[in-house]
N, C-alpha and C positions, 0 to 999 in steps of 0.2 A: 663889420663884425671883427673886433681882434681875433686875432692868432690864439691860439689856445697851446701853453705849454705843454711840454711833455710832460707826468707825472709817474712817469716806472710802467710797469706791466712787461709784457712778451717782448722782445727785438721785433723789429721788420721781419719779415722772410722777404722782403722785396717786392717786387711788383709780381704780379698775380693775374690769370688766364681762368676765371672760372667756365668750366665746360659740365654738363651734364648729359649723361650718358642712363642705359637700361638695359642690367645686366640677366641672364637668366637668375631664378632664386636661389640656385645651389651654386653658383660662382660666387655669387653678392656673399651666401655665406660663409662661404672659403675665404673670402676677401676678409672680411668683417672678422671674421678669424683666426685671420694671419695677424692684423693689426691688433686682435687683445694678445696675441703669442709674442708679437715684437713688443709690445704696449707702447704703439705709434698712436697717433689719431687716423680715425680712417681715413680723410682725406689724404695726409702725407704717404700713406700705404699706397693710397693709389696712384698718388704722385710716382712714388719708387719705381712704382708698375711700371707706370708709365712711360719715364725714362728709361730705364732698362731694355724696356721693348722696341725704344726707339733707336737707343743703342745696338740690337741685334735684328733690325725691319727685315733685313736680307733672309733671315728666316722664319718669319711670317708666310702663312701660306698666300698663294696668289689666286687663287677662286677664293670667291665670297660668296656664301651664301645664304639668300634674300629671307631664308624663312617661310617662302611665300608669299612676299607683299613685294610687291613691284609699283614702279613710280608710276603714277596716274600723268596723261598727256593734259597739257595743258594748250587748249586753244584756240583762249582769247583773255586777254587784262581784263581784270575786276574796274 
């Protein structure tokens, strides 16, 4: 199959990490909020986050907690 030209549109952003995550529904719409205030798309909003957060991990709390669900034992392979 040929190569297929370029024909205009967006630039690159470069290579790309999709992840998928599940936020509670009043963060998602803080999120979703913040991005029509910046008028980002929301993915790049949450890129921002993202980075940012990653920039400052040292103050991220260090308990996590599960919500309630805990990892089920596994054992034996399917």
């Amino acid at each position: 199959m040929p190569k297929r030209e370029a024909q205009g549109g967006r630039p690159s952003k470069g290579a790309r990490d999709t992840m998928v995550t599940r936020l509670p529904a009043d963060e998602g719409a803080a999120v979703r909020q913040l991005a029509v205030d910046l008028d980002w798309s929301y993915s790049d909003t949450v890129a921002a986050l993202i980075r940012f957060g990653m920039q400052h991990r040292e103050q991220l709390p260090i308990a996590f907690t599960s919500h309630g669900q805990e990892e089920l034992p596994l054992n034996k392979a399917s």
